[in-house]
N, C-alpha and C positions, 0 to 999 in steps of 0.2 A: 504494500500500500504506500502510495507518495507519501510527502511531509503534506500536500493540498488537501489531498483527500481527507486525511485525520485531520487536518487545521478543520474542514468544514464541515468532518462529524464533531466533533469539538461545542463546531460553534452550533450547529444546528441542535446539540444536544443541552445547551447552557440557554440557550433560547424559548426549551419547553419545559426544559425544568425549574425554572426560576417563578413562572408562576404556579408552580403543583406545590413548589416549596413552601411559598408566603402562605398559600392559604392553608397546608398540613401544617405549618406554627400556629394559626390560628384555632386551627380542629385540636393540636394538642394539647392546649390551653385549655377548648371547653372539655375535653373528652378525660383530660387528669383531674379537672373539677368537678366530675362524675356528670356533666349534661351531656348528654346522646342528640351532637349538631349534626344531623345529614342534609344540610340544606347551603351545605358548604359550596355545592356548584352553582348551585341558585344564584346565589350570595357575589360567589367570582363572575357568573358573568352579568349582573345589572352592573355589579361595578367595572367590569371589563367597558361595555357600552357605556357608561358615562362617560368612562376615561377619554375614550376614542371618539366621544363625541366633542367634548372637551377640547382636546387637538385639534379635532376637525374646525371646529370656531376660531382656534388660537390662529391656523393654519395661513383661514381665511383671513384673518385680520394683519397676518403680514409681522405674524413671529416665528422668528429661526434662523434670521442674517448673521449669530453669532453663536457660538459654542456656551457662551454661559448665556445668554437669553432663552437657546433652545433648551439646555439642559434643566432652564427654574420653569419653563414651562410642560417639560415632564413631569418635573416635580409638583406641580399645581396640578397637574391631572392624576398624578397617581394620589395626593390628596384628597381628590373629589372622586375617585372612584373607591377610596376607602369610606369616606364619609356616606357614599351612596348604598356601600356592602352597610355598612351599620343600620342606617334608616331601613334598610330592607330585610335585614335580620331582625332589627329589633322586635316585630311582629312574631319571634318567639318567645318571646317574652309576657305578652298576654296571651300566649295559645297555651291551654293546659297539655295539650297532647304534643309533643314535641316530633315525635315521629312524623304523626297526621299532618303537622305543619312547616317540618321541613318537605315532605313526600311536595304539599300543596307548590310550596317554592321552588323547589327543582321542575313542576310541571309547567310555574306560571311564567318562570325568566325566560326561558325560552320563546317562546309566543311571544311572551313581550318582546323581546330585545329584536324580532322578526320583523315586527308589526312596527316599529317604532325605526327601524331603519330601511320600512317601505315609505314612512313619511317622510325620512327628513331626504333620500333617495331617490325615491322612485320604485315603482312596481316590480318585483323580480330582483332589486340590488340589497343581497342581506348582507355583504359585507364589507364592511368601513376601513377602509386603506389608513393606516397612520402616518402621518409626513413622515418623510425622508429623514429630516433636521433631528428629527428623537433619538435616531442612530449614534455612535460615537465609531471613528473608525481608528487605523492604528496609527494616522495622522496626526493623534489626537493625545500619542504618547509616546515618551520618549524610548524610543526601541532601538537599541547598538545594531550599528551599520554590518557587523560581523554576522548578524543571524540572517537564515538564508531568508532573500526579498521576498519569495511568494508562500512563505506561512504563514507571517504576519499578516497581510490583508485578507487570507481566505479566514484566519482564526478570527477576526476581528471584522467581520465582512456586517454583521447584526450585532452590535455589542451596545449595550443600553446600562445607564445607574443603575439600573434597578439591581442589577448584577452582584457588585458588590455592598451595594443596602440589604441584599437579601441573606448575602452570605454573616454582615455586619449584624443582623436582626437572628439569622441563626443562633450564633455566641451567645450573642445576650441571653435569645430565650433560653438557652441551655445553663449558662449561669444563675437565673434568674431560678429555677426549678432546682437546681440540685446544690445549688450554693446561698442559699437566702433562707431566710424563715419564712417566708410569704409564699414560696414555691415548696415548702416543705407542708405546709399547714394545706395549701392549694393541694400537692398530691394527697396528704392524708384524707382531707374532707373528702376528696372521688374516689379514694381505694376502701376506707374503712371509715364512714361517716360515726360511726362509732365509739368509736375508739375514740377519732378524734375531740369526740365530744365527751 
């Protein structure tokens, strides 16, 4: 196999797993505090479509001419599509049956997110292109002239913050659970509510 070919599994494989990541940190947060969230897809994709609709506004409006303007405006859509996962979760919160109400939100985002990118769209267009600008490429870091030229842009060919925020949100959650009292009381309360009490 080239050095290209593994640069672009690489990158293609840091590209689908970075979002399965953030939202499995968030599922193991509710899932050690003994709540049973299956509404985790739901959840990722209204906030997936905010995000991207987000962009698409930003797009129009003629941000992205700079590397740190495009980059805070990633950051302001991955903000709003977290803020958008909440407000649309938090409907687990009055639903007594948690199953029956994540089951209902894995059923309803979908439809939604269909229907709602046939309006802003067009009939038939269910998926939202992100600008170009969100990307980072290897331009964009300082890379020794000694490593061979064509790794570096097939590895870094989609390379987004979110990348290393997610790896940076990993750590933490991991210390946060097995290094803290808050993470200790958190896993006791979901393993053994009893005990802990």
């Amino acid at each position: 196999m080239s050095e290209v070919a593994l640069a672009s599994i690489l990158n293609q494989t840091i590209s689908f797993a970075i979002p399965l990541l953030l939202v499995a940190l968030g599922a193991m947060y509710s899932e050690r505090s003994g709540i049973i969230n299956i509404a985790m897809d739901g959840i990722m994709i209204i906030g997936a479509l905010c995000g991207c609709l987000v962009l698409r506004a930003m797009n129009t409006a003629g941000w992205g001419e700079t590397v740190g303007k495009s980059q805070m405006g990633l950051l302001i859509a991955i903000l709003v599509a977290g803020a958008a996962g909440i407000v649309i979760g938090s409907q687990l919160l009055v639903n007594n049956d948690q199953t029956i109400g994540g089951t209902a939100l894995n059923i309803f985002a979908p439809a939604f997110c269909v229907v709602v990118a046939w309006a802003v769209q067009g009939q038939g267009l269910t998926g939202i292109s992100i600008p170009k600008w969100t990307a980072l490429n290897y331009k964009n870091f300082n890379i020794p002239g000694s490593v061979k030229a064509d790794f570096w842009p097939a590895l870094f060919k989609k390379f987004y913050i979110t990348v290393p925020i997610a790896v940076i949100l990993f750590i933490a959650a991991w210390f946060v659970l097995y290094h803290t009292r808050f993470g200790l009381r958190l896993r006791a309360c979901g393993e053994h509510p009893q005990a802990a009490d």
